[in-house]
C-alpha positions as CSV (number, residue, x, y, z in Angstrom):
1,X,2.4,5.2,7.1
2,X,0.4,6.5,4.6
3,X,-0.2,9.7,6.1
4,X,3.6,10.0,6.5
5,X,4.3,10.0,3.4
6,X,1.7,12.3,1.8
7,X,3.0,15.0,4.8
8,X,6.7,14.9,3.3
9,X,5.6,14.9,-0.1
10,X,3.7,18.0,1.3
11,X,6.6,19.4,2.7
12,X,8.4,19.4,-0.4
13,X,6.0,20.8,-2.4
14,X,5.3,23.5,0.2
15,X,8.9,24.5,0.5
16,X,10.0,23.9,-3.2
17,X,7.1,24.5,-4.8
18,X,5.6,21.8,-7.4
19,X,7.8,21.8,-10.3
20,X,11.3,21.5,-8.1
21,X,9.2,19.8,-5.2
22,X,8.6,16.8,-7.3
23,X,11.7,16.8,-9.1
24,X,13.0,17.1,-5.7
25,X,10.8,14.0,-4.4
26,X,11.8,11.9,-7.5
27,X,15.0,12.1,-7.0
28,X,15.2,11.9,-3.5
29,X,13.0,8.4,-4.0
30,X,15.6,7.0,-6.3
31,X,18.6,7.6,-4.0
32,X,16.8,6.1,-1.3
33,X,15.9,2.8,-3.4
34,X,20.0,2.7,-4.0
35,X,21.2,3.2,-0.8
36,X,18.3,0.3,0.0
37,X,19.6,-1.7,-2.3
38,X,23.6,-1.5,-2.1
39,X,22.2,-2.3,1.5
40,X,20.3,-5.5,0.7
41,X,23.7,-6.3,-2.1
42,X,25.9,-6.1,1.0
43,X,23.8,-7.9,3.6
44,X,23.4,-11.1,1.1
45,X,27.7,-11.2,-0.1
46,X,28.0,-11.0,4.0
47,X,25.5,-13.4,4.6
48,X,27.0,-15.7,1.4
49,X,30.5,-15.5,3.1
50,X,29.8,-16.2,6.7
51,X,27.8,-19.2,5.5
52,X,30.6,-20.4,2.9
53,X,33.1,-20.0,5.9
54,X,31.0,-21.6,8.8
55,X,30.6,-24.7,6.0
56,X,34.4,-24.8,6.0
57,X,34.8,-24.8,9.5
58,X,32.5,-27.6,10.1
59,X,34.3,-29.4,7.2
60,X,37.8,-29.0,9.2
61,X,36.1,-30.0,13.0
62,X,34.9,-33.3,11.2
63,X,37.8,-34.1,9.2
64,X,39.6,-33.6,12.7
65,X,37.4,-35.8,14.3
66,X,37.7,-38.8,11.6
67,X,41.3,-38.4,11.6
68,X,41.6,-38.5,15.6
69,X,39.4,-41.7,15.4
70,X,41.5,-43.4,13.2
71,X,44.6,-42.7,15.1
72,X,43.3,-44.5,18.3
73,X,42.4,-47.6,15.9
């Protein structure tokens, strides 16, 4: 992984040379760590919601179930 790395910061260096390469890089990093984390933002509010609704749902199946018992009473 390591090696990965150091071969595209080569590549930008080689093809931008070093003052725009790393500029280049820098910037490049950032956007990547937003993009990662809008990701990580929206997995978490999907994750929040789906759990928020399954709690409901199981809420309603049990309220249904105490209700139909008490009926047959």
């Amino acid at each position: 992984m390591l090696n990965c790395l150091i071969s595209i910061r080569d590549a930008y260096i080689k093809r931008f040379g070093t003052v725009l390469g790393y500029i280049l890089l820098v910037i490049s990093a950032l956007i990547s760590l937003s993009i990662i984390g809008f990701l990580i933002r929206t997995f978490f509010k999907i994750a929040i919601w789906i759990l928020i609704t399954c709690c409901a749902l199981f809420g309603i199946y049990k309220l249904s179930e105490l209700l139909k018992s008490e009926k047959q009473k």
